[in-house]
C-alpha positions in Angstrom: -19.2 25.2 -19.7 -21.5 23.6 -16.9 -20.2 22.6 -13.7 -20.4 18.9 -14.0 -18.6 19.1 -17.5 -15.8 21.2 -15.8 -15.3 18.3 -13.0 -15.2 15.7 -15.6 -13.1 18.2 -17.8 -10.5 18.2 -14.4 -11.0 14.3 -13.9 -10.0 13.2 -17.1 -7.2 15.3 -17.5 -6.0 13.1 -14.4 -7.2 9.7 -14.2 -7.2 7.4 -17.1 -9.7 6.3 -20.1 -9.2 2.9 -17.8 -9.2 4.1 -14.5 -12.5 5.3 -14.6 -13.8 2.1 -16.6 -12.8 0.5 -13.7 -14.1 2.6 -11.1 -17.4 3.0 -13.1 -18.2 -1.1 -13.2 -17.6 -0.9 -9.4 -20.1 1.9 -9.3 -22.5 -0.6 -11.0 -22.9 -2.7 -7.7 -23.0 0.1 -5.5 -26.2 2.7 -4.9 -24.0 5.2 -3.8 -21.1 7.0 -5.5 -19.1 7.3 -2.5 -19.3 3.5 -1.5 -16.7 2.7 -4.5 -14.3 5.1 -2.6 -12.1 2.2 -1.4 -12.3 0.4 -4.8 -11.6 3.5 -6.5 -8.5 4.1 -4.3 -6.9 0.9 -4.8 -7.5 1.1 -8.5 -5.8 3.7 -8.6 -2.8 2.7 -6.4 -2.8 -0.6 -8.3 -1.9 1.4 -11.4 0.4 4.1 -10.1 1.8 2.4 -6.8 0.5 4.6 -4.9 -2.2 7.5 -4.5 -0.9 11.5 -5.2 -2.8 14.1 -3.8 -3.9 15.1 -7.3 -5.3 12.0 -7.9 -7.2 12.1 -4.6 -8.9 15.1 -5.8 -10.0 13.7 -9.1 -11.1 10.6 -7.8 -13.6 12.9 -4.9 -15.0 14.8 -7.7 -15.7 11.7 -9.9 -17.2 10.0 -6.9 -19.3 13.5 -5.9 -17.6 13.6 -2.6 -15.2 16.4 -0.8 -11.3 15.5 -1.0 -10.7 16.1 2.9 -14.0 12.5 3.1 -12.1 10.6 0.6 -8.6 11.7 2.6 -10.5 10.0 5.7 -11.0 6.6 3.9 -7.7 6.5 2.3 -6.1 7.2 5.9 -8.3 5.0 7.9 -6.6 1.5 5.4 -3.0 1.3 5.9 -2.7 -0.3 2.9 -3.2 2.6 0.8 -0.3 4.7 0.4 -0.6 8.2 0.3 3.2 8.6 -0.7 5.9 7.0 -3.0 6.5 3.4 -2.0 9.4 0.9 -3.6 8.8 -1.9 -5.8 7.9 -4.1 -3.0 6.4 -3.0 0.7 7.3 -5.2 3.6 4.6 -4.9 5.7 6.4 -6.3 9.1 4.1 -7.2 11.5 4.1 -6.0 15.1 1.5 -7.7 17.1 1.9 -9.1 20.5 2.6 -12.5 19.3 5.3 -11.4 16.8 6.1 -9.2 19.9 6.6 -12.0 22.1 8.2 -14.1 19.4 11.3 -11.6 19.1 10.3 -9.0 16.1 11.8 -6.6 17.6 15.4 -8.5 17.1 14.2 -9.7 13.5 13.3 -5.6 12.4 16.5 -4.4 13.4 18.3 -6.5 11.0 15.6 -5.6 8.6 16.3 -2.2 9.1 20.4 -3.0 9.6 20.7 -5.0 6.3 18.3 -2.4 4.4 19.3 1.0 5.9 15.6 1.6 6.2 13.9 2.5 9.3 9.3 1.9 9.3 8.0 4.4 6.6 11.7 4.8 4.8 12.7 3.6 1.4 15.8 2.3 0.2 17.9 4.1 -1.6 17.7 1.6 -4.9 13.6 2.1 -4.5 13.4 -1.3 -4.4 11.7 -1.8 -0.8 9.5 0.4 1.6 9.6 -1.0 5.7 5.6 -0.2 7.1 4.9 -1.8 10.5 1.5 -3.5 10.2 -1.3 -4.5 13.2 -1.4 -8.1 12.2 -1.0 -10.3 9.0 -3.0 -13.2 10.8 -0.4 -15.6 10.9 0.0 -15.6 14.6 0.7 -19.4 15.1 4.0 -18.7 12.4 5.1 -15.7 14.1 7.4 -13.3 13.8 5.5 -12.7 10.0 6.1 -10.4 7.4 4.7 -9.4 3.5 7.2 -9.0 1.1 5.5 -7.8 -1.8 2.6 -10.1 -1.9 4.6 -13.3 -0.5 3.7 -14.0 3.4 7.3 -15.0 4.8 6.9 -16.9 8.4 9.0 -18.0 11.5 11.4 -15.0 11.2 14.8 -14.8 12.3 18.0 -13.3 12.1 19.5 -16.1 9.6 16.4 -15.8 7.6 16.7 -12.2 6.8 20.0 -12.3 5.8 19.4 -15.2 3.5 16.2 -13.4 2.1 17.7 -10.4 1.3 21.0 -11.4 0.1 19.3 -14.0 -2.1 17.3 -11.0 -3.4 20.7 -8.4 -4.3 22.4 -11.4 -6.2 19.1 -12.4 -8.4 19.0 -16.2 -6.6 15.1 -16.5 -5.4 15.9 -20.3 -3.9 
C-alpha cells in the first residue's frame, strides 16, 4: 500500500464521509492545504464538541501538515477546545471594562451557583466556565456567552435568575 493511501486509510477510519466533504469545499478556496487548518478544526469541533487528539492527527495528515503545526493553530484560538466541554460554554469575559464594571463579583456567583471554577465542568455536563479576552461588548459590560446568546449588564440578581430559570426549564 502507498503512503498516501495509508494516510487516507488512517484519515478515514477517523473523520467522517462528511467531515472531509466539508473540509475539502473549503480547500476549494484555498491554494494551500494548510490554510483550511482553522476551517478544518472548527468543522470538526462543530460536529463532536470539541477536538480529540486523534482527530488532530487525522485532520494534519489530510491537510499534509505535522500534528505538533496544526496543535499551534488549534491553541493560538481559544475558541477551539482541545478537551470535553458541556452542552453550553460560558465564555465570561474579563477585560478591563468588565474588570472595572465588577466581573469579578458577578464570576464568583457564577462559579458559587455552578460549583465550577474557569476551565471546570459541571457535574450534569451541562456548562463549561472559560474566561475570555473580550466579547466586544464593552459599553454593556460585565458580558458573557452562554452558548451562542451574548447576555449583558451582569449582576448578581441576573445570574441567579439566569441560571435558576435554566434548572427549572422557564427561559423567560
Amino acid at each position: 500500500m502507498s503512503n498516501a493511501k495509508m494516510i487516507q486509510s488512517d484519515v478515514r477510519s477517523v473523520l467522517t464521509l462528511q467531515e472531509m466533504a466539508e473540509i475539502d469545499h473549503e480547500l476549494e478556496h484555498i491554494p494551500y492545504k494548510s490554510g483550511a487548518a482553522i476551517d478544518a478544526l472548527k468543522i470538526i469541533q462543530a460536529g463532536r464538541g470539541w477536538v480529540s487528539d486523534e482527530c488532530l492527527q487525522a485532520i494534519a495528515k489530510y491537510l499534509e501538515m505535522s500534528a505538533e503545526e496544526l496543535e499551534g493553530v488549534a491553541t493560538f484560538y481559544n475558541l477551539i477546545y482541545r478537551r470535553p466541554v458541556g452542552e453550553k460554554v460560558i465564555l465570561f469575559c474579563d477585560s478591563v471594562s468588565c474588570w472595572i464594571s465588577g466581573c469579578d463579583s458577578v464570576k464568583q456567583t457564577i462559579s458559587d451557583t455552578l460549583g465550577v471554577d474557569y476551565g471546570e465542568t459541571t457535574k450534569d455536563n451541562r456548562y463549561t466556565l472559560l474566561p475570555v479576552p473580550c466579547l466586544g461588548a464593552c459599553d454593556r459590560a460585565p458580558v458573557m456567552m452562554v452558548g451562542d446568546d451574548l447576555v449583558t449588564h451582569l449582576d448578581d440578581n441576573k445570574i441567579n435568575k439566569l441560571f435558576s430559570a435554566d434548572k427549572t426549564g422557564d427561559q423567560s
